[in-house]
C-alpha positions as a Markdown table, in Angstrom:
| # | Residue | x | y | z |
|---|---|---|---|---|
| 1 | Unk | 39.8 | 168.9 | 65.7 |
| 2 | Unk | 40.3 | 172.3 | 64.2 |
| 3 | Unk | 41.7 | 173.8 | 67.5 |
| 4 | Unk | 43.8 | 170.9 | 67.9 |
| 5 | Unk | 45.2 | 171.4 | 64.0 |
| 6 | Unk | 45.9 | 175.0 | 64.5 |
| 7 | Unk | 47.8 | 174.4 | 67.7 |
| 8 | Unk | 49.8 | 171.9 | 66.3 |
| 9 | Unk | 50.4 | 174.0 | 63.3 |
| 10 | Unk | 51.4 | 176.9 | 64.7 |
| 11 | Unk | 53.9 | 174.8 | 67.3 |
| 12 | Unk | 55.5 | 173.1 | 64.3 |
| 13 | Unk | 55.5 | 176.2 | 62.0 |
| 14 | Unk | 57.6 | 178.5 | 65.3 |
| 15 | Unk | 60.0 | 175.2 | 66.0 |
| 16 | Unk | 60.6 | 174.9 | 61.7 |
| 17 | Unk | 62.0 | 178.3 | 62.1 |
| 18 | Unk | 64.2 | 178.2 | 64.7 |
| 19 | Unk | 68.0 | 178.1 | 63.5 |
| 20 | Unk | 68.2 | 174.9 | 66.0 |
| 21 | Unk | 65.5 | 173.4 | 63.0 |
| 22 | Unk | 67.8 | 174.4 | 60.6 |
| 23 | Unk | 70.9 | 173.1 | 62.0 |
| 24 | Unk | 69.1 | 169.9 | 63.1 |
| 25 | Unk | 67.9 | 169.3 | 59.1 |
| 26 | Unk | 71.9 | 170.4 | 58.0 |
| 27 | Unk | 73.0 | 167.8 | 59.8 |
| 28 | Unk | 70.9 | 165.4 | 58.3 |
| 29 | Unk | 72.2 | 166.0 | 55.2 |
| 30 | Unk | 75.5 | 166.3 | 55.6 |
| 31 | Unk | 75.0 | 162.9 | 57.9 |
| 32 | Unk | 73.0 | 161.5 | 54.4 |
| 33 | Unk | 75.9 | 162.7 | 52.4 |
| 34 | Unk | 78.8 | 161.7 | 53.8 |
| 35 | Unk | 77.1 | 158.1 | 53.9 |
| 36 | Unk | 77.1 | 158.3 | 50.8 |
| 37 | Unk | 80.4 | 155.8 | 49.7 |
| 38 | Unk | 78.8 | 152.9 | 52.5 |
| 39 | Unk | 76.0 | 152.9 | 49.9 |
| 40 | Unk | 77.7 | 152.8 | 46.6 |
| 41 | Unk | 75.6 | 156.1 | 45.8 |
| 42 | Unk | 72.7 | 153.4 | 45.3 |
| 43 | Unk | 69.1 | 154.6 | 44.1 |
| 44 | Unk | 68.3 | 153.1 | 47.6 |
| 45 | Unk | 70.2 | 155.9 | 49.1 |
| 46 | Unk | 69.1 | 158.8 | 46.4 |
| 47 | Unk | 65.5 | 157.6 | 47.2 |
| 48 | Unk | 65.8 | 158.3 | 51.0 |
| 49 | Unk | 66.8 | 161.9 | 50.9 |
| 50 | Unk | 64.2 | 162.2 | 48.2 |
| 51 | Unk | 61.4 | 160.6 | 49.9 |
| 52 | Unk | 62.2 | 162.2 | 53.2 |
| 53 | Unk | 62.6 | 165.6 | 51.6 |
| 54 | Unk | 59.2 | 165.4 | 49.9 |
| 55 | Unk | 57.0 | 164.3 | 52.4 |
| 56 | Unk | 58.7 | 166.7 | 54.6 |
| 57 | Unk | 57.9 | 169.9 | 52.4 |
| 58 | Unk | 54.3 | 168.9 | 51.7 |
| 59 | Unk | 53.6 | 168.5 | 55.0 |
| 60 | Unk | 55.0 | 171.6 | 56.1 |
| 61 | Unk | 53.2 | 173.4 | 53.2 |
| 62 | Unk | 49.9 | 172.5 | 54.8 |
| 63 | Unk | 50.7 | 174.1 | 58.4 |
| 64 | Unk | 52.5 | 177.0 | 57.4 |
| 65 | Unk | 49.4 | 177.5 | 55.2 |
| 66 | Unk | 47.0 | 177.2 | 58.1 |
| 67 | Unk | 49.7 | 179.6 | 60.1 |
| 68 | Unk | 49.8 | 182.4 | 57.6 |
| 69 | Unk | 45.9 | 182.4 | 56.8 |
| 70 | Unk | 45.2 | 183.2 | 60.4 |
| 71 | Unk | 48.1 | 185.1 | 60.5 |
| 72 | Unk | 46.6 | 187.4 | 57.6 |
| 73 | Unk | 43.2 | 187.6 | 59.1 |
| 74 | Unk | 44.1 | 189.0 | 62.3 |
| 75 | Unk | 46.2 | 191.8 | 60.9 |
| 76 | Unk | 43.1 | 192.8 | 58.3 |
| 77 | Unk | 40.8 | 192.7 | 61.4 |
| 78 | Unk | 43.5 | 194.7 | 63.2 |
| 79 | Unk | 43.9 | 196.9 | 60.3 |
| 80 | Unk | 39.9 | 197.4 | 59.8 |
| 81 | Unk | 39.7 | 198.4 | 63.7 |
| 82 | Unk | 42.5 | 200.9 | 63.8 |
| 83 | Unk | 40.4 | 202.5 | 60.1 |
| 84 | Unk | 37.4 | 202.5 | 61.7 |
| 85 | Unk | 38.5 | 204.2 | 65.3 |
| 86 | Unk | 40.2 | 206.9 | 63.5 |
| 87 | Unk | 38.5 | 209.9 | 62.9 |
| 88 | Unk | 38.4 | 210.9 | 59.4 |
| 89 | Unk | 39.7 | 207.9 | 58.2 |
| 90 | Unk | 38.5 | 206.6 | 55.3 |
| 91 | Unk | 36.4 | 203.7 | 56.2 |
| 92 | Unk | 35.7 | 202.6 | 52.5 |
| 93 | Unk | 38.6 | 200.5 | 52.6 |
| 94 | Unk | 37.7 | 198.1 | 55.8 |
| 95 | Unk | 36.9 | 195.5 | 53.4 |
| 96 | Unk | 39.4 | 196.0 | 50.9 |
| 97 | Unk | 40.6 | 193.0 | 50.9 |
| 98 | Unk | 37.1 | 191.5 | 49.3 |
| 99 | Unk | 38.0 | 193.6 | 46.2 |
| 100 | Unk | 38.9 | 191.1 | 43.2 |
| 101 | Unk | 42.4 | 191.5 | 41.6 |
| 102 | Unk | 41.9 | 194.3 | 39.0 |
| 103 | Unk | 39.9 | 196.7 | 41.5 |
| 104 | Unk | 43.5 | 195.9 | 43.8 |
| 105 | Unk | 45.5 | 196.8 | 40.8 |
| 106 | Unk | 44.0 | 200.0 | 40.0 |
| 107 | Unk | 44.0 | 201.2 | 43.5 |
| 108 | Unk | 47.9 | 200.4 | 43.7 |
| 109 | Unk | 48.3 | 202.1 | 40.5 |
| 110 | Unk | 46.4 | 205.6 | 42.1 |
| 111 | Unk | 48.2 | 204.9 | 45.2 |
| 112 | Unk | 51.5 | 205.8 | 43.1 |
| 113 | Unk | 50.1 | 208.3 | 41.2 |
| 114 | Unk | 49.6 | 209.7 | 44.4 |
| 115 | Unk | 53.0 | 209.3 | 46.0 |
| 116 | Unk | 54.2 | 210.6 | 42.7 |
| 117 | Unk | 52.4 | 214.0 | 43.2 |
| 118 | Unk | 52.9 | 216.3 | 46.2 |
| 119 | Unk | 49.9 | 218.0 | 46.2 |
| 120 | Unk | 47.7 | 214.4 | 45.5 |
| 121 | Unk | 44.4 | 213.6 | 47.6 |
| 122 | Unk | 44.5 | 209.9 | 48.5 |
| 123 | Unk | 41.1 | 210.3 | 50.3 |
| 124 | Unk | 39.3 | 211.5 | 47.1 |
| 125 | Unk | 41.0 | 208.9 | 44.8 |
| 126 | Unk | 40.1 | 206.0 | 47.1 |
| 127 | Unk | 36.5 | 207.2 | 47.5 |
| 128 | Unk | 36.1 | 208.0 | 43.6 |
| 129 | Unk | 37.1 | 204.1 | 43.1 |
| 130 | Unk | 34.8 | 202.9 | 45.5 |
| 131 | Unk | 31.9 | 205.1 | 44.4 |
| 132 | Unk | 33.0 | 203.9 | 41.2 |
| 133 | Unk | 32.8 | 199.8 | 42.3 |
| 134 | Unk | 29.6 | 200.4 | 44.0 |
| 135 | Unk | 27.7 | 202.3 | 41.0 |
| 136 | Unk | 29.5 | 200.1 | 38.4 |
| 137 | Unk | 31.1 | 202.9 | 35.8 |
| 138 | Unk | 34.3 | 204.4 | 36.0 |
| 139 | Unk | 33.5 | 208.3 | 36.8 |
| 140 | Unk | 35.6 | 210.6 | 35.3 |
| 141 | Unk | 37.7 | 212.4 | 38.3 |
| 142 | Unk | 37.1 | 215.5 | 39.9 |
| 143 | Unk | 39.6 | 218.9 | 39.5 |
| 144 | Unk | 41.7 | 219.6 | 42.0 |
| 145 | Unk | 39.2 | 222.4 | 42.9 |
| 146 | Unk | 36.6 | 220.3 | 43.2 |
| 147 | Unk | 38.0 | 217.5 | 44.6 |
| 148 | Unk | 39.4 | 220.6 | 47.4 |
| 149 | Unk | 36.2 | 221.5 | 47.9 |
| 150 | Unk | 33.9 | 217.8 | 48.3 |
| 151 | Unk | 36.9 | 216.2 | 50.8 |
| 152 | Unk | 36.4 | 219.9 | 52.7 |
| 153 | Unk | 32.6 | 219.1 | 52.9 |
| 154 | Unk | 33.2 | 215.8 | 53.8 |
| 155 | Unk | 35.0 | 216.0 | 56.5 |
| 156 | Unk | 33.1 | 219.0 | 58.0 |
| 157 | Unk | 30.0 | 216.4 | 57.9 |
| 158 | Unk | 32.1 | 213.9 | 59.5 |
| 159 | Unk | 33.5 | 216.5 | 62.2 |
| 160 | Unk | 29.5 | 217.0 | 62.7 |
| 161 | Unk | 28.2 | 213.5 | 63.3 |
């Protein structure tokens, strides 16, 4: 069933965004429109663009749901292989995406702090959050010299294994 759903979603979800789709559904409308003055304008009328319409979008919420969740988890599992193959990359944020809103926010928030600065060390700030997450207080971060000096160490001991 489940195989079945996601085939059918994702067929329906690459034909809804064709511009043949779009056409198609223009047409309709214009078509519903211009008919219009045969139907005196009647509810009867307003309800059938209305109806169709509705049950038309909630429908298609539902597969393009289904088509962007497993959309989303192959890219993280594409993005957590390609940290984890690369030497000295920082492997801390594989499951990133597990972290709950406000650990998210204050990562953002160093990650422009960091773009903002020239000289800024994105590997010490993301491993100072995650050492922070994991022993459940915010440490206070490192200088600049001693931030210089631990990434040094820690990628020598990385170089090493």
């Amino acid at each position: 069933m489940e195989e079945k759903f996601r085939l059918l979603s994702e067929r329906i979800a690459t034909l809804a965004g064709t511009p043949w789709c779009f056409l198609w559904a223009a047409c309709l409308i214009v078509l519903w429109a211009v008919s219009g003055p045969l139907f005196d304008y009647s509810d009867t009328w307003q309800l059938i663009v209305n109806t169709g319409t509705t049950i038309v979008t909630f429908l298609m919420v539902f597969l393009i749901q289904n088509t962007q969740n497993r959309d989303a988890v192959a890219v993280q599992l594409k993005l957590d292989e390609l940290l984890r193959s690369v030497k000295g990359a920082r492997t801390e944020l594989i499951n990133l995406d597990l972290l709950s809103d406000a650990d998210l926010a204050r990562l953002r928030q160093q990650f422009e702090e960091l773009g903002k600065r020239s000289d800024g060390d994105l590997s010490l700030s993301i491993e100072t959050h995650v050492r922070s997450q994991r022993s459940g207080t915010d440490k206070k971060k490192p200088s600049t010299s001693e931030s210089e000096s631990r990434t040094e160490i820690e990628l020598k001991k990385e170089d090493d294994s």
